[in-house]
N, C-alpha and C positions, 0 to 999 in steps of 0.2 A: 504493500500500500504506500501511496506518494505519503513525501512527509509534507504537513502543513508549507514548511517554506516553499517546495518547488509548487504546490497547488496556488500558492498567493503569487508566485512569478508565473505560472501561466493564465490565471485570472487578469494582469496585469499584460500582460502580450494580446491577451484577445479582445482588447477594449480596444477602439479608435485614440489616439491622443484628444484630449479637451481642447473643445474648440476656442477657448483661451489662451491666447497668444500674449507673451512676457509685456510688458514694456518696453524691456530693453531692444524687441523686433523694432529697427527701427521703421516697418511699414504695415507695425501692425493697426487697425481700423481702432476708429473712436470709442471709447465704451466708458461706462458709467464707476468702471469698480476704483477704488485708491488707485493710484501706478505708485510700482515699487521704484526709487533710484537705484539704478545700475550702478550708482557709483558708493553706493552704502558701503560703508569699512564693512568685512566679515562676509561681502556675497563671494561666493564659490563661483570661478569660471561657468559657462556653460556647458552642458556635454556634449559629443560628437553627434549622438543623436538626436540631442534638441536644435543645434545647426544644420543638421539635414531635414530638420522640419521646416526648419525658416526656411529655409533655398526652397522648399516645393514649397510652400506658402507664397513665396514672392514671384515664383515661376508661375503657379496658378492665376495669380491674378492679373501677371503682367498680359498673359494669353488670354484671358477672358476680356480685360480690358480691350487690346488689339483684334479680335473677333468684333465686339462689340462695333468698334471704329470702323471696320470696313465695311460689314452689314449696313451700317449707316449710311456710310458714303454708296455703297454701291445700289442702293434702294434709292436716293434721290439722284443718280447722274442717268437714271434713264426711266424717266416719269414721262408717260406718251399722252399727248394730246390724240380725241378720235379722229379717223378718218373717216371709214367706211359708212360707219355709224357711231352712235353717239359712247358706244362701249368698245368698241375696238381702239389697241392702243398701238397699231402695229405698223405705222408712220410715221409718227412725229413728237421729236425731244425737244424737251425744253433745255438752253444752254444752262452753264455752270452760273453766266455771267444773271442771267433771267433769275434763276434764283438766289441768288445774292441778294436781288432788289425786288423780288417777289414776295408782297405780303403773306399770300397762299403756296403751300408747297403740290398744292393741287391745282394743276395748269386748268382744266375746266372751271372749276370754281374762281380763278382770277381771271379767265375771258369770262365770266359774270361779272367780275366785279370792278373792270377795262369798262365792259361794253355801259353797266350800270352810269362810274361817275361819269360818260361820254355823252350820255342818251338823254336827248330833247324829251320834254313833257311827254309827251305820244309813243314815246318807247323808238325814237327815230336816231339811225346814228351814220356818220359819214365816211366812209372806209378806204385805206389805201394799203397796197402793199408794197415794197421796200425789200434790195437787196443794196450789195455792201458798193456794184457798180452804180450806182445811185443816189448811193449815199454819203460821198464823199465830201468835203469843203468846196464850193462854189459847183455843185454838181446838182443835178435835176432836181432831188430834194430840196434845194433850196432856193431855187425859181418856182418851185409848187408851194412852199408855204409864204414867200413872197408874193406871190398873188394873190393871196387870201388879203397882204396885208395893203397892199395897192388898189383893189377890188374897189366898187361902187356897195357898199352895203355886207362887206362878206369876213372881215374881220371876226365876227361873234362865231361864225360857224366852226373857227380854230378851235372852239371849246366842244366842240361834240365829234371832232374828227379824231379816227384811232389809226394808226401807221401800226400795222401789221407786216413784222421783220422779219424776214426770209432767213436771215445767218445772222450770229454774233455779230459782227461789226455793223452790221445796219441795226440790229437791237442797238448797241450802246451809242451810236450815232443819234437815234431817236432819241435816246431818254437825255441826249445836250440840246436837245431843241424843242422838244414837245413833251407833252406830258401826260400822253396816252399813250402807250407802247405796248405792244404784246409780241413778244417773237416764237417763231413757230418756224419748220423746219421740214424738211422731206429725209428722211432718212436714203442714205445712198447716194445722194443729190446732193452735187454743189452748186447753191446759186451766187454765190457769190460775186463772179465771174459777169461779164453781159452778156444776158440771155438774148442769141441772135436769132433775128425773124425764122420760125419754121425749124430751125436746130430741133434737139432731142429734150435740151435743158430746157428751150422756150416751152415746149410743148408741156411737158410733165407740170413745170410751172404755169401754165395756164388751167393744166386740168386740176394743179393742187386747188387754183384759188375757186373753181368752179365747187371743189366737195366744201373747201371750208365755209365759203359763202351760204350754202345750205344748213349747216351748222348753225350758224347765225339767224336764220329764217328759223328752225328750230326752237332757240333759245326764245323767241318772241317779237326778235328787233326787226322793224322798217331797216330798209338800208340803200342811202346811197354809195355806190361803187363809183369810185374814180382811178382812173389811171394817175400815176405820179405826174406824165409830160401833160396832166390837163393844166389850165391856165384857169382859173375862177376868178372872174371879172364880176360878175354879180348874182345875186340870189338866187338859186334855180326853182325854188320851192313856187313861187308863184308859175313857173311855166307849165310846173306837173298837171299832170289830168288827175284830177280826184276820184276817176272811178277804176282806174285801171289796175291791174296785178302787177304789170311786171311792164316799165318803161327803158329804151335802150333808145342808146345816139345810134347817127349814120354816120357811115363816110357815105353814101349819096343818098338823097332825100327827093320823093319824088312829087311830094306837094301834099299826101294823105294820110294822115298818122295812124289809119287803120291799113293801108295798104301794106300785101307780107311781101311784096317784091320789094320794098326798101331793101338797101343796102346796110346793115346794123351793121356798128360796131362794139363790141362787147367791152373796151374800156370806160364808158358809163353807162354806168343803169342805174334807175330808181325801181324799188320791190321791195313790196308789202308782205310782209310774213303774215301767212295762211295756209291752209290746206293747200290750194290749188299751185300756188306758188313754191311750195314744199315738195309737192309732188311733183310740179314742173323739173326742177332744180336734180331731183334725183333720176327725172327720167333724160335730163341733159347731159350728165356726168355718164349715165349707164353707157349712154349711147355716142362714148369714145371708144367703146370696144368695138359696137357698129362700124366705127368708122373711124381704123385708126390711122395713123399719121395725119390727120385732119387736127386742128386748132378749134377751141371752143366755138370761135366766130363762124367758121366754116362749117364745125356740127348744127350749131343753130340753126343756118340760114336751110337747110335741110330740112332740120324736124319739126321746123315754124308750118310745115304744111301736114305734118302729121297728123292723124284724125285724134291721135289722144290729148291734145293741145284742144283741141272744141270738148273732146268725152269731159277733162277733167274744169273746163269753164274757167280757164286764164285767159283772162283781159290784157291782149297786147296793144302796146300803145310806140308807136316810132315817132323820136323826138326830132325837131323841125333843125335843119342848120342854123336856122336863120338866129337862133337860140343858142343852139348847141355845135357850135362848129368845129371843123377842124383843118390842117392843111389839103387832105381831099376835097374840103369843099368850104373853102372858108366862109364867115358869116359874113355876110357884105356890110349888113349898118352895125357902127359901133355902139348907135345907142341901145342898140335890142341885145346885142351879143349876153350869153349868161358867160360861158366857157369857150376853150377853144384847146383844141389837141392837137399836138405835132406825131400824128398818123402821118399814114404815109411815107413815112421816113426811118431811112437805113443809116445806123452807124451814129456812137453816142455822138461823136464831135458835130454831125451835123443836126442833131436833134439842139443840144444845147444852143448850134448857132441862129438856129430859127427862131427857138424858145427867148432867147433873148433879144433877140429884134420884136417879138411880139409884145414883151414887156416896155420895152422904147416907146412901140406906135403906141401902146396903150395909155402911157403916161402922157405923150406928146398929144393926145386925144383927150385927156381929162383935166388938163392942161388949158382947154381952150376955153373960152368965155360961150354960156350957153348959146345964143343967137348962134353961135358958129358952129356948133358941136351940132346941133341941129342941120346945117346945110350940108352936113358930113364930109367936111373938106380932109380927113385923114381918112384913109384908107390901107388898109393891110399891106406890108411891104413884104409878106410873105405868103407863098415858100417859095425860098433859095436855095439854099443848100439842100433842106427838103425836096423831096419830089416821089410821083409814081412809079417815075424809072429808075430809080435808085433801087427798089424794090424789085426790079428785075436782074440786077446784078448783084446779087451777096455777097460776091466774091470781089468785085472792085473795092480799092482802098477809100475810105471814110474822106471826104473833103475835108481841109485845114479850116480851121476856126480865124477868121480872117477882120473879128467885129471889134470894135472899139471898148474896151468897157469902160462904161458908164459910171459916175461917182457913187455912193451909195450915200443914200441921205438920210 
């Protein structure tokens, strides 16, 4: 039979150590009981085996901590905004830099809460989208928010428009200029780069903004869509037709806002979030696979005669030039003009060079004393560098930027 001592030394082996760690551990956790000093006359070295407790004590936790850290981090660097629908997450990340300065670490819930502080009384909001070729110092971005501030009447509207950023550096581009930003992204896609007419990047990038747009109908909001090269010279809100679903510019305008042989172009629309317009939206997106290497403007002008465009009862409305112009077709009087788009045109230097002569005529026209503004003695000096035929060659090099720049005041 054991003697009493080796039964008290194997009762002692078969116990875990107490989860009571010395004092003198210098990492051991906070706790409530006296602490001994380590340094009292008369304490006994520790033993071998109470230092190989501390080393796995401190090993334990350094590893738990460092798990912890990376589950962290790797949980929020790829948090997906939907695509497809409103629960698939299997397109688009939000950057590092977005969440930094994201009040929400859930990308849906801050395009709520984007769209919220942006949106007019009526749940109305004015939308653009933004990569990092665009968004440079003295680059398209900022002859588009210059117009707002030059405009007849359109400065207020700065407060309801949201710039929606294709990549990091057009995100943080936005948030030094504006104060609605949301950035969003294609997974596998760089847009960074300038998206050239009909390319692969333009394309994906046209049909990104075709799914998110519908998102936004979704969520509840009215929305104007504008392209960045539009020029907003004055209020469009009164031009709108009040009964329609879903309004779009032209590049040619044939005199009848109900006629579907207009020529649309898809860088602005007005559309009312509804059913019919919800449904339009997902049956326009569907139907890139209908018809692929085609561009949303080209799927459109297609499925405008579709009979499910009557079955589901959207009210198309095509907006006048005379309004809504652009280098296809410019508006001719500058008192009516609302906007004006440099379509039509290949290659950023010649975009910018048109865009900035139409800010010149604009000034040089608001400029005038009324009596005179009236006999419309200024007239559009453009397009220049713009043109149709530009558009036939992709591959010729961009025209030089040849324009005077103007003082800024």
């Amino acid at each position: 039979m054991a003697s009493p001592r080796l039964l008290a030394r194997f009762h002692r082996r078969r116990y875990p150590p107490s989860t009571a760690v010395s004092a003198c551990c210098p990492f051991a956790p906070p706790r409530s009981l006296p602490l001994r000093d380590c340094s009292s006359a008369g304490m006994s070295p520790p033993k071998p085996s109470t230092l190989i407790r501390r080393a796995a004590c401190l090993f334990t936790l350094l590893t738990l901590s460092l798990l912890m850290l990376y589950t962290a981090t790797d949980s929020i660097r790829f948090l997906h905004l939907p695509s497809a629908s409103l629960s698939s997450s299997t397109l688009v990340r939000i950057f590092p830099s977005y969440l930094n300065n994201s009040p929400s670490p859930n990308p849906m819930q801050h395009l709520k809460e984007v769209l919220g502080n942006a949106s007019m009384g009526n749940n109305t909001v004015i939308l653009t989208t933004l990569n990092d070729a665009w968004a440079s110092t003295n680059s398209v971005v900022d002859l588009f928010l210059k117009s707002f501030m030059l405009g007849d009447g359109t400065h207020w509207l700065l407060d309801h428009l949201v710039i929606i950023a294709l990549d990091e550096k057009a995100y943080n581009r936005c948030q030094a200029v504006h104060k609605h930003c949301f950035s969003l992204v294609t997974e596998d896609v760089d847009f960074q780069e300038e998206a050239y007419f009909m390319t692969p990047n333009y394309l994906k990038m046209m049909w990104r903004r075709i799914d998110f747009l519908r998102s936004v109908l979704e969520l509840g909001y009215d929305f104007v869509f504008t392209d960045t090269d539009i020029m907003w010279f004055r209020d469009p809100f009164p031009q709108f037709f009040p009964d329609a679903d879903f309004q779009i510019a032209c590049d040619h305008f044939f005199g009848d806002p109900d006629d579907l042989n207009n020529m649309p172009n898809g860088g602005f629309n007005y559309v009312k979030s509804n059913n019919r317009s919800i449904a339009f939206y997902k049956f326009w997106y569907a139907s890139h696979e209908t018809y692929p290497g085609y561009h949303d403007q080209d799927v459109f002008n297609k499925i405008k005669f579709d009979p499910l465009i009557s079955d589901i009862g959207l009210k198309i409305r095509f907006l006048d030039t005379a309004y809504f112009g652009g280098l296809c077709e410019p508006s001719k009087d500058l008192n009516l003009v609302c906007t004006m788009h440099a379509n039509c045109c290949y290659g950023m230097d010649s975009k910018l060079h048109d865009l900035k002569i139409m800010l010149q005529d604009w000034r040089a026209f608001t400029s005038l004393p009324p009596d005179l503004k009236n006999e419309s003695v200024i007239s559009w000096r453009v397009p220049q560098n713009c043109s149709l035929h530009s558009l036939h060659h992709f591959d010729s090099p961009s025209p030089e930027i040849n324009v005077e720049q103007e003082e800024e005041n």
